[in-house]
BAMI-785453 format. One line per 4 residues: number of its first residue (from 1); for each residue x, y, z of N, C-alpha, C. Coordinates in pm, whole numbers, padded with zeros to 5 digits, always signed. Example, Ala and Ser with C-alpha at 12.3 -4.5 7.8 and 13.67 -1.06 7.14 Angstrom:
<zagus>
1) +01319/-00569/+00780/+01230/-00450/+00780/+01320/-00330/+00780  +01285/-00225/+00708/+01367/-00106/+00714/+01290/+00003/+00787
</zagus>
This chain:
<zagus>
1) +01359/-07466/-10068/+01311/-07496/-09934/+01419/-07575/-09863  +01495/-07529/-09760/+01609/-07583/-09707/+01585/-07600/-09521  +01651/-07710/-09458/+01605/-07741/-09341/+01664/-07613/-09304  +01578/-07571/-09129/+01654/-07490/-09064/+01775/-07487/-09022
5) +01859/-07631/-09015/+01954/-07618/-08935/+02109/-07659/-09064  +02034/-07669/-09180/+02135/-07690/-09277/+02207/-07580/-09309  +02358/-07612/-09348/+02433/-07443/-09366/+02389/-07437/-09544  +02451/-07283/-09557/+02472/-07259/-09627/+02479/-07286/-09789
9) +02463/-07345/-09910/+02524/-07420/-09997/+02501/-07357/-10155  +02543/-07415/-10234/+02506/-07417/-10382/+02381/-07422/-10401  +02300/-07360/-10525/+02156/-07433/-10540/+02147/-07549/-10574  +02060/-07623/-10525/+02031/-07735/-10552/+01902/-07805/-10532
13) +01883/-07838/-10655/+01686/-07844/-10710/+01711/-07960/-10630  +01765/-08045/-10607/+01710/-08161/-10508/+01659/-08133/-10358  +01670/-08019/-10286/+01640/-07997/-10202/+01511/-07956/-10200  +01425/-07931/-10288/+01298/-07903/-10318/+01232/-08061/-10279
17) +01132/-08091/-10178/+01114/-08230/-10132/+00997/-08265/-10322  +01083/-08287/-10371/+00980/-08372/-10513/+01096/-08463/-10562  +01070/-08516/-10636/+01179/-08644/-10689/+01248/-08547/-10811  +01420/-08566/-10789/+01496/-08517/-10878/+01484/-08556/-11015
21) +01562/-08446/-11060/+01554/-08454/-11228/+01674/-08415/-11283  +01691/-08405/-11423/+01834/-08357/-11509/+01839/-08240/-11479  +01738/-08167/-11479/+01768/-07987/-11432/+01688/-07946/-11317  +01646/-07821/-11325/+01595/-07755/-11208/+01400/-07788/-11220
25) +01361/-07846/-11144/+01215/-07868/-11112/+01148/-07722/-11081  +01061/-07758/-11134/+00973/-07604/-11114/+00903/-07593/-10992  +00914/-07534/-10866/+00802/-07548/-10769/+00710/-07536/-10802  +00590/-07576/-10763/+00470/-07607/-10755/+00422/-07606/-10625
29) +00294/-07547/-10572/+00202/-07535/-10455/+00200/-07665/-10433  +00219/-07819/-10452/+00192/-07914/-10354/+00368/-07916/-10326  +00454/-07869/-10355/+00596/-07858/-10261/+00592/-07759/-10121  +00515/-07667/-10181/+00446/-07579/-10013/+00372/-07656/-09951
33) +00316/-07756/-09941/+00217/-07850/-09871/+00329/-07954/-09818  +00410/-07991/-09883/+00536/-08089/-09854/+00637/-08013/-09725  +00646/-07915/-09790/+00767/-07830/-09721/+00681/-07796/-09557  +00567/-07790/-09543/+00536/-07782/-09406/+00504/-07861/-09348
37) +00490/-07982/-09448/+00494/-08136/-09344/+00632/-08195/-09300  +00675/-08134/-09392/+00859/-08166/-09331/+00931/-08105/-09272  +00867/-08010/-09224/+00964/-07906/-09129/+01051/-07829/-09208  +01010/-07810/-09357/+01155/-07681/-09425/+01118/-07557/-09469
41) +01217/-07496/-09423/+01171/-07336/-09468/+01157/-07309/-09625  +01041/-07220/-09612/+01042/-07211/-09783/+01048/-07047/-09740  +01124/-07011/-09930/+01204/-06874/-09903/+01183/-06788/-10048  +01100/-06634/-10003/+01117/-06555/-10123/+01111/-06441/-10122
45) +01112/-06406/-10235/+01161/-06259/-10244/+01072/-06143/-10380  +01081/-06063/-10378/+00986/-06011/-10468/+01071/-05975/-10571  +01043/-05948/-10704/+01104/-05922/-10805/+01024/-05871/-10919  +01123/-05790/-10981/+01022/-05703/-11112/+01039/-05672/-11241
49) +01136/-05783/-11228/+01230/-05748/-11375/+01276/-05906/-11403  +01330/-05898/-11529/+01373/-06046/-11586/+01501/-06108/-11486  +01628/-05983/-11487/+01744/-05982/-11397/+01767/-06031/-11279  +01680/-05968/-11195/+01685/-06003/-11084/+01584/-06158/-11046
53) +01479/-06152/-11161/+01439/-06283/-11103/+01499/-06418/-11144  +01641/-06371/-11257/+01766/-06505/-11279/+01795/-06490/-11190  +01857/-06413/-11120/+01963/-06399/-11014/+01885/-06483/-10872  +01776/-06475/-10854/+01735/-06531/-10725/+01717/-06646/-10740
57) +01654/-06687/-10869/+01572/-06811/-10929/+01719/-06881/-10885  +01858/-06847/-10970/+01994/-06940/-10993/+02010/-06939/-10850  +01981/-06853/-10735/+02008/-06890/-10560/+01935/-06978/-10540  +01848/-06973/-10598/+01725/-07086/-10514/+01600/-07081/-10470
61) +01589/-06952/-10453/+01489/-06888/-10384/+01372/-07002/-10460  +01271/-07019/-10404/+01121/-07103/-10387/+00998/-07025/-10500  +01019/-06912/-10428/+00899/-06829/-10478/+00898/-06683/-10524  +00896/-06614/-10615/+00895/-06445/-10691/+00789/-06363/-10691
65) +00762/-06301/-10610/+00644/-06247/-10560/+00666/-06111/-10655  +00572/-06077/-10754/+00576/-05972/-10845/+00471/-05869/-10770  +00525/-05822/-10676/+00408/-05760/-10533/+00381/-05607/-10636  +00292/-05552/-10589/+00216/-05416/-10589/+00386/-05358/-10514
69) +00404/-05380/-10447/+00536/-05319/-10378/+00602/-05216/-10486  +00611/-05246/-10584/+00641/-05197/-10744/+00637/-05052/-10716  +00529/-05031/-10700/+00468/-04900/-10671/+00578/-04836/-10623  +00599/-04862/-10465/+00732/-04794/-10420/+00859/-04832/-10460
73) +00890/-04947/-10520/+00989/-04935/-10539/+01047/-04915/-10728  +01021/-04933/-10795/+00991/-04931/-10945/+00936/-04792/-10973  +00787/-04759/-10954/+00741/-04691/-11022/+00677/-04541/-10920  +00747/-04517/-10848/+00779/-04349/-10768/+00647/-04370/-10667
77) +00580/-04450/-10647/+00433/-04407/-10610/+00489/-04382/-10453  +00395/-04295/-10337/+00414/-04325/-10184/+00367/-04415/-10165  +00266/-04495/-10211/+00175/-04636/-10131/+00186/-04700/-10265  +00092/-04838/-10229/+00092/-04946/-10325/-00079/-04887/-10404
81) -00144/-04826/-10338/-00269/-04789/-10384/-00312/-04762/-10507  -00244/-04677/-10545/-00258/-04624/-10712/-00179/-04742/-10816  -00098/-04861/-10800/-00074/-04910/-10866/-00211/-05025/-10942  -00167/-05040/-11085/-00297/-05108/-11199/-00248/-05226/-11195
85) -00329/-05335/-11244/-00295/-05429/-11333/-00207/-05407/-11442  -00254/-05317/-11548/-00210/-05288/-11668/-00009/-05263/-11647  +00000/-05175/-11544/+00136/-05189/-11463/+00193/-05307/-11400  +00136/-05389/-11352/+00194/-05515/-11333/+00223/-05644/-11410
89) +00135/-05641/-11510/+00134/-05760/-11586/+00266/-05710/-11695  +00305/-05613/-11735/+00466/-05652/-11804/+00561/-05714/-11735  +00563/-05648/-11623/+00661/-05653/-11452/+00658/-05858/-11437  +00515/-05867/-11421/+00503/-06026/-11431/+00538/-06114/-11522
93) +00541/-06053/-11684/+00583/-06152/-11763/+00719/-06178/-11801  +00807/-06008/-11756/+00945/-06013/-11728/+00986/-06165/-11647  +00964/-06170/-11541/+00993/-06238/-11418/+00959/-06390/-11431  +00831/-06404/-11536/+00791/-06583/-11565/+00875/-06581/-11664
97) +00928/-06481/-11719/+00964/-06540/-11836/+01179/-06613/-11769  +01191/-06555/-11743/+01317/-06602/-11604/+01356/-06681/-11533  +01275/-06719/-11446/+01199/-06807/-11366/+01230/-06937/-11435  +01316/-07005/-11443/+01326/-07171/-11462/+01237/-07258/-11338
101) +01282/-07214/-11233/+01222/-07272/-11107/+01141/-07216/-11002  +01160/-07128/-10991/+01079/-07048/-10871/+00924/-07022/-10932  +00839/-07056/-10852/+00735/-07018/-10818/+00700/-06875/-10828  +00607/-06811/-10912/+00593/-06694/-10991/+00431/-06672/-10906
105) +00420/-06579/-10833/+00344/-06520/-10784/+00284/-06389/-10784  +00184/-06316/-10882/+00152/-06192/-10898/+00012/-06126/-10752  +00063/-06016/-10735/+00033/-05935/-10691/-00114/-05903/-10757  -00249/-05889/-10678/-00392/-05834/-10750/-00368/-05708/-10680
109) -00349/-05614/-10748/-00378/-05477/-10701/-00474/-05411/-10664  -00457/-05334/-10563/-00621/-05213/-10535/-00685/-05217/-10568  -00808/-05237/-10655/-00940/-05207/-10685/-00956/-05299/-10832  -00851/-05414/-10759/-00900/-05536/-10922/-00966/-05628/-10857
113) -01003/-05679/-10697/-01048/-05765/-10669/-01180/-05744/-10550  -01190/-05615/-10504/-01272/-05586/-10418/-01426/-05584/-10433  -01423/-05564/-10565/-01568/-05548/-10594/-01675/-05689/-10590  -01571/-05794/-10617/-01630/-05912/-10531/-01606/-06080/-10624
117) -01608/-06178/-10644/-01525/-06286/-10689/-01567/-06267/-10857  -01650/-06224/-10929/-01597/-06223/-11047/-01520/-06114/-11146  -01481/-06025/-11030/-01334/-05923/-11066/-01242/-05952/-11029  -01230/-06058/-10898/-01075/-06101/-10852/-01107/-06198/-10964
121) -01162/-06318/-11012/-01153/-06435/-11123/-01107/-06335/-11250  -01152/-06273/-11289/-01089/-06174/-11443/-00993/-06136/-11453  -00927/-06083/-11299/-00791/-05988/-11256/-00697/-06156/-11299  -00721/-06232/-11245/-00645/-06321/-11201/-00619/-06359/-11352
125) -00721/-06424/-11421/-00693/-06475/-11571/-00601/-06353/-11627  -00595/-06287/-11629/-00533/-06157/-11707/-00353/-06190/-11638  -00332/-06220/-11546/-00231/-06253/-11511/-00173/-06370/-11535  -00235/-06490/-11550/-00197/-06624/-11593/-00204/-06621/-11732
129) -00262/-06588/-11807/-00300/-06555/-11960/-00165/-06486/-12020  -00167/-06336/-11971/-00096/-06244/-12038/+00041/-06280/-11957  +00034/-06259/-11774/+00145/-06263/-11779/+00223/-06384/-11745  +00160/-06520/-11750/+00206/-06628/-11770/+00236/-06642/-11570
133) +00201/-06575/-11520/+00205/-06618/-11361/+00144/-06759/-11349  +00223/-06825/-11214/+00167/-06964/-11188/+00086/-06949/-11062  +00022/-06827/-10986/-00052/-06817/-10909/-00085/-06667/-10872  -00158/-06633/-10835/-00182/-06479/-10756/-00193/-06499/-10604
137) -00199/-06333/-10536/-00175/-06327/-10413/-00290/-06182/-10426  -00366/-06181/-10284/-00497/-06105/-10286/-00455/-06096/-10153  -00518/-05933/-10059/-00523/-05918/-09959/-00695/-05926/-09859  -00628/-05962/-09722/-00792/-05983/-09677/-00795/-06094/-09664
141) -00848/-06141/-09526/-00893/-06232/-09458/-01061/-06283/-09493  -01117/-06277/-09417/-01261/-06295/-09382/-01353/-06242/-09500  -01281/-06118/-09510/-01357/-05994/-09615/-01333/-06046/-09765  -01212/-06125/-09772/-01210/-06166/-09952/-01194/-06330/-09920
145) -01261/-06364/-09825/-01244/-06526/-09866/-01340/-06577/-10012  -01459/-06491/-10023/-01543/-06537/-10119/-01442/-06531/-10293  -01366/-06423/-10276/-01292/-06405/-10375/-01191/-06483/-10400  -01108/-06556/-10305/-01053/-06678/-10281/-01082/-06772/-10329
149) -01191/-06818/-10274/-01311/-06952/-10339/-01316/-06955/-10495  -01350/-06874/-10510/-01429/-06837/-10677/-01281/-06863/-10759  -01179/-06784/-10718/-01029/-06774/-10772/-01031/-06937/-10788  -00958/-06987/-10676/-00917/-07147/-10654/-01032/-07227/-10751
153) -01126/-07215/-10715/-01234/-07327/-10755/-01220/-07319/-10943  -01138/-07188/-11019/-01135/-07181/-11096/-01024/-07254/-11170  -00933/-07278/-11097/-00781/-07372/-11117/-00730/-07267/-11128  -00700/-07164/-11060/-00582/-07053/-11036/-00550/-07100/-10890
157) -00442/-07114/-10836/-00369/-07135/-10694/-00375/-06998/-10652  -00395/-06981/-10528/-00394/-06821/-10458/-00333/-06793/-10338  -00286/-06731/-10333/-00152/-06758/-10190/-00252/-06568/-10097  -00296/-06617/-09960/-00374/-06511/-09939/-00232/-06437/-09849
161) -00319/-06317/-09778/-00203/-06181/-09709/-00306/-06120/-09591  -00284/-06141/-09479/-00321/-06069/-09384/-00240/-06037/-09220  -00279/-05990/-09192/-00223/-05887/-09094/-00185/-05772/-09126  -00089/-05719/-09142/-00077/-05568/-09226/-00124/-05606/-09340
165) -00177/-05479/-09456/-00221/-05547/-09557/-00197/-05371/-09620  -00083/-05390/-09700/-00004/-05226/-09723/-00140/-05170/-09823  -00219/-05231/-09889/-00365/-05165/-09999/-00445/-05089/-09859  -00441/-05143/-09773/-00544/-05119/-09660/-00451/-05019/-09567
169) -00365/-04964/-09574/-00254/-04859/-09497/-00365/-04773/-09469  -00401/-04686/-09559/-00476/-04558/-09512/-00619/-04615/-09419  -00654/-04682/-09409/-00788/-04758/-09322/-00721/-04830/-09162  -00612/-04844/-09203/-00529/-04911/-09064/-00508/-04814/-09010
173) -00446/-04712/-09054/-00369/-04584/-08982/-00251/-04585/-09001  -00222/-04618/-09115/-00034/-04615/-09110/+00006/-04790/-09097  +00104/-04778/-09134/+00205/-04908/-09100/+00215/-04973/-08925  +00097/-05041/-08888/+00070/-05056/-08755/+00094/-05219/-08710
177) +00192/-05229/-08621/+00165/-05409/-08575/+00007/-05452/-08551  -00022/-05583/-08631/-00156/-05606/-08644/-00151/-05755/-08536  -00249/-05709/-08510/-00291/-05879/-08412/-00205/-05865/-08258  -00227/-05806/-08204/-00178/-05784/-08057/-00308/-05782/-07991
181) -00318/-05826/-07876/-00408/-05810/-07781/-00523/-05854/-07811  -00648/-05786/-07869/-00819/-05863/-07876/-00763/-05875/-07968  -00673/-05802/-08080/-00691/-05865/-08225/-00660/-05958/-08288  -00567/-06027/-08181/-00516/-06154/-08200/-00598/-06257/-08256
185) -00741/-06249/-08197/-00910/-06342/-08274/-00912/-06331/-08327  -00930/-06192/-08390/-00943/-06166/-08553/-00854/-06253/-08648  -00698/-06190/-08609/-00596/-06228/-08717/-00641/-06386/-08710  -00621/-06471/-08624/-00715/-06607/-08651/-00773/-06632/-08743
189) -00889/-06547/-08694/-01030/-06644/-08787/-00973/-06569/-08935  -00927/-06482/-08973/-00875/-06420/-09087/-00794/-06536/-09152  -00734/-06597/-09086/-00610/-06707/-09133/-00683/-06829/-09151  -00811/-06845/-09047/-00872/-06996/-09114/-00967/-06986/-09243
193) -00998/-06825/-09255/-01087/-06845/-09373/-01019/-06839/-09476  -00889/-06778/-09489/-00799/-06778/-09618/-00769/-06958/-09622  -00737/-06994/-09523/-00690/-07188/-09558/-00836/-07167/-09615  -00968/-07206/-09546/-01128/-07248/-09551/-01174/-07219/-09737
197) -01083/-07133/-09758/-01125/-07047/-09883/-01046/-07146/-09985  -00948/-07212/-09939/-00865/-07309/-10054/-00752/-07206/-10049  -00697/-07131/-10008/-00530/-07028/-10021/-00472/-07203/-10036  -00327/-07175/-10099/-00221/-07266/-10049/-00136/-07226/-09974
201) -00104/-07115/-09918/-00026/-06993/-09821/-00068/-06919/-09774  -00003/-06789/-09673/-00057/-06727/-09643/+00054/-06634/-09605  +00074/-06492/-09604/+00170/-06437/-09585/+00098/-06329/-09447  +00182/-06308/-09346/+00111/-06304/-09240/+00271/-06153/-09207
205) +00187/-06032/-09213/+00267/-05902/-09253/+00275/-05826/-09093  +00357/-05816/-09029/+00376/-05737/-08960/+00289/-05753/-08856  +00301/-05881/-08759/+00206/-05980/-08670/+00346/-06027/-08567  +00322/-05990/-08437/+00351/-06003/-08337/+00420/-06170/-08340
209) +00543/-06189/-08273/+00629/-06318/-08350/+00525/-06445/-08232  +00483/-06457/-08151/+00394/-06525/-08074/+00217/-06524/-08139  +00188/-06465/-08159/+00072/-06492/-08278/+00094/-06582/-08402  +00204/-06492/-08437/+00218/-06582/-08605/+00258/-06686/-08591
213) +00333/-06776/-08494/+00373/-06921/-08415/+00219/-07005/-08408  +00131/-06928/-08332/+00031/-06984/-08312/-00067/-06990/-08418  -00068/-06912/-08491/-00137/-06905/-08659/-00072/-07021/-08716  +00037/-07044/-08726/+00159/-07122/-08808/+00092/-07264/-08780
217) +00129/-07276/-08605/+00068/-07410/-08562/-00032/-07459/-08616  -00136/-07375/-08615/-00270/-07400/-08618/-00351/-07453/-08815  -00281/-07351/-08874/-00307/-07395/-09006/-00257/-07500/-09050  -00308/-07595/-09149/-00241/-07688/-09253/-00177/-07642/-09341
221) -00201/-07498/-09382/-00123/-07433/-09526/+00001/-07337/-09505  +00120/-07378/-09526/+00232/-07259/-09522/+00182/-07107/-09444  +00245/-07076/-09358/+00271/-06922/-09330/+00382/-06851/-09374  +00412/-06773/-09407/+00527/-06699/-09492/+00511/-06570/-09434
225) +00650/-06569/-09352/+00655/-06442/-09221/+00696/-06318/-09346  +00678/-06211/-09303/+00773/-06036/-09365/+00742/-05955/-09250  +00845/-05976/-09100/+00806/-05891/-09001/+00713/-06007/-08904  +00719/-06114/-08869/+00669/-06184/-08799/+00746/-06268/-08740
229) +00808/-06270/-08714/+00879/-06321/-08633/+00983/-06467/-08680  +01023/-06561/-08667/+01081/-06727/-08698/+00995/-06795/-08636  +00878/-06806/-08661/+00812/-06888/-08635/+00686/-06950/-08755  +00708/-06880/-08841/+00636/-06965/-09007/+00698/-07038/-09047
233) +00611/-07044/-09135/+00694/-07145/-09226/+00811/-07099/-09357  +00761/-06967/-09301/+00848/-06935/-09466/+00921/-06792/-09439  +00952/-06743/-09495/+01029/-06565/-09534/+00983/-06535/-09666  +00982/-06403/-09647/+00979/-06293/-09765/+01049/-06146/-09726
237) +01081/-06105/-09837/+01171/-05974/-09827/+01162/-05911/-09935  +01094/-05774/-09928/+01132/-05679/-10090/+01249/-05682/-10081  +01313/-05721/-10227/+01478/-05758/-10250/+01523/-05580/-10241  +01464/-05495/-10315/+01561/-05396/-10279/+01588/-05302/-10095
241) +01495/-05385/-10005/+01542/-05324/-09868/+01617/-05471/-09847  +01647/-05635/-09866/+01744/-05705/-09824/+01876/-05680/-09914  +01896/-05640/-10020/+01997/-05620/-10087/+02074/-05445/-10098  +02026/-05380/-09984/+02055/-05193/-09924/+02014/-05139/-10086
245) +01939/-05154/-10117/+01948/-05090/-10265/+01836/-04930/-10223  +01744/-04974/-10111/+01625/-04850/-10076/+01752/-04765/-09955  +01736/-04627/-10024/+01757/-04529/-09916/+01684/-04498/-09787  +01725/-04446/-09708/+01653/-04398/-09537/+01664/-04505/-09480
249) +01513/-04491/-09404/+01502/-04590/-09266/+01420/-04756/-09371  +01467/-04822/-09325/+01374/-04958/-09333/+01346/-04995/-09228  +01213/-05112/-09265/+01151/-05166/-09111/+01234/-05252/-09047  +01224/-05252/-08910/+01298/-05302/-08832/+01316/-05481/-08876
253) +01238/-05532/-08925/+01273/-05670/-08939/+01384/-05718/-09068  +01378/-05566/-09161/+01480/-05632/-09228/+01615/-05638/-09229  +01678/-05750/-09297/+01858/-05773/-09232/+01886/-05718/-09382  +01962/-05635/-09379/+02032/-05602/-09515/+02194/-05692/-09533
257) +02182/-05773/-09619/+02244/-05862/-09699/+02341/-05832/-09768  +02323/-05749/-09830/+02417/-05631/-09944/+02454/-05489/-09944  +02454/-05366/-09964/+02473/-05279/-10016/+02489/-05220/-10099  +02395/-05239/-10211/+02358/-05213/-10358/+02365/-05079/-10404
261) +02335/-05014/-10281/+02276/-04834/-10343/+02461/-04790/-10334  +02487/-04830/-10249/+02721/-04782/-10259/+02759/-04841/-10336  +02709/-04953/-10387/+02790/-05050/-10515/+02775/-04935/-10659  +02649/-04912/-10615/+02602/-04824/-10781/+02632/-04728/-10779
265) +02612/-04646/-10636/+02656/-04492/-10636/+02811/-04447/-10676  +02896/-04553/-10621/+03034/-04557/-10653/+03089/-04594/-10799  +02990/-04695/-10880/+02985/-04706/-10996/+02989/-04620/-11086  +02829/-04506/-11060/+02759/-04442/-11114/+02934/-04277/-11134
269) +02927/-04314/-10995/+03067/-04166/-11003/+03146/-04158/-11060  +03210/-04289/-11073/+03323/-04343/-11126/+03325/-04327/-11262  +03229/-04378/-11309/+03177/-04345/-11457/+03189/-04225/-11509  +03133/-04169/-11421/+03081/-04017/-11454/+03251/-03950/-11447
273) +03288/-03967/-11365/+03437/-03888/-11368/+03516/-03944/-11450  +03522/-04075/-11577/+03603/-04097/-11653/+03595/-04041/-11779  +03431/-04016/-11784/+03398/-03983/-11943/+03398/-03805/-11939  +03432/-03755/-11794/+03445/-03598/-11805/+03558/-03551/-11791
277) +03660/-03686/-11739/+03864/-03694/-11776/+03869/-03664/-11901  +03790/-03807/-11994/+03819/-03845/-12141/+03879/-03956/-12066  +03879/-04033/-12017/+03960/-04170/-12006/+03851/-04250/-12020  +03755/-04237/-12060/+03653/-04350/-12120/+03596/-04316/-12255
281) +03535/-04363/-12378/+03605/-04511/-12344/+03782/-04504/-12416  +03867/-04594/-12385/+03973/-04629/-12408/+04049/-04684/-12525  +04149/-04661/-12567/+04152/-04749/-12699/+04119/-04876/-12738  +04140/-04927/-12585/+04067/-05069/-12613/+03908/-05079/-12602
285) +03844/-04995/-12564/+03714/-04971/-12555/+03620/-04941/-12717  +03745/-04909/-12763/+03679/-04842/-12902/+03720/-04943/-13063  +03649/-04943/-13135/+03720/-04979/-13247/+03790/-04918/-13372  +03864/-04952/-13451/+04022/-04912/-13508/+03920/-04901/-13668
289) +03956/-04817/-13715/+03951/-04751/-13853/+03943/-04916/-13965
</zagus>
């Protein structure tokens, strides 16, 4: 969690507002309660593997969102819909197990929490249990606050998701800006019942950058923009559209950082044309009789 106006730097666990230590402090949900009384951005990214969640954890990143996203990006699906539990919880224990510091956040998938708070409470243990997650993330405002309640009141932390809500795509109509015009009330009262419900966050998806300001204002608990504008409290980004690793079009809010998919493709060729020379592997590549 780093001020807005600070540059650039090394990681450094002291910047997490908790009292320093010999190594890296683990975030914890009352540093998201800190970080929005102090004005600092808190920052994350999704991840699905052990690798990538060293690599962010050693940047700094706050929080590892082990999202349903998987689906599209991991495991071939078109939507997040058809993705299981049973599919996420390896994905999750990869990523806690990594994780020195960042905040480990699993994804409740499609049809583990809808049926009403003692299937989101079961979904959730199955994730803290097996995959050693330090919180879950559930979609739905108003409609799953009860599932919220029941979660929290159980000592699981729950970080809620509304405005776009990618499980709910086919019921929206597609990938649609949410909260413009009358719906702006809605997205509201959606955001006070996720705080009302005990959330410690709230990730607020593809919401008009003057709404989510005024959501932001208005709550006591972190907002965490993806497509909302600079006005939360926080960021998120599927790492493979900030790091160019996804082919085609991406959504307009994301800044690509890297170019991963030319790093590999050029790799991948390169490779491929040494071992069909014979110049791989090399004498020094190989070992001697």
């Amino acid at each position: 969690m780093q001020s807005p106006d600070a540059a650039v730097s090394p990681p450094d666990p002291a910047r997490i507002p908790s009292e320093p230590d010999a190594g890296p402090r683990r975030v914890r949900i009352r540093h998201f309660a800190r970080a929005k009384e102090q004005g600092l951005k808190i920052t994350g990214l999704t991840s699905y593997d052990m690798l990538t969640a060293g690599v962010f954890d050693e940047a700094g990143i706050d929080f590892l969102l082990v999202g349903d996203s998987a689906g599209n990006t991991v495991l071939g699906y078109d939507t997040t819909v058809p993705v299981t539990v049973d599919e996420l919880i390896p994905l999750a224990r990869a990523v806690a197990a990594s994780a020195a510091r960042a905040l480990v956040v699993a994804d409740l998938p499609f049809g583990s929490y809808e049926s009403g708070p003692d299937q989101a409470l079961a979904t959730s243990v199955r994730f803290m249990k097996e995959a050693r997650a330090h919180a879950v993330k559930l979609e739905g405002g108003v409609r799953s606050a009860e599932q919220i309640r029941r979660v929290v009141s159980s000592g699981i932390p729950v970080m809620g998701h509304i405005g776009f809500t990618p499980q709910s795509e086919h019921g929206l109509g597609g990938h649609i800006i949410q909260g413009r015009g009358d719906a702006a009330e809605a997205l509201l009262a959606d955001a006070r019942a996720v705080q009302d419900a005990g959330a410690f966050a709230v990730v607020l998806e593809m919401v008009p950058q003057g709404i989510a300001r005024r959501v932001s204002e208005e709550l006591r608990i972190p907002t965490i923009g993806i497509g909302a504008g600079n006005g939360t409290d926080g960021q998120i980004l599927v790492w493979t559209d900030f790091a160019g690793l996804t082919s085609g079009r991406v959504p307009r809010f994301v800044r690509r950082y890297a170019d991963m998919r030319a790093v590999l493709l050029d790799a991948a060729t390169r490779y491929r044309d040494d071992v069909v020379s014979g110049t791989f592997p090399a004498e020094a590549e190989s070992y001697s009789d």
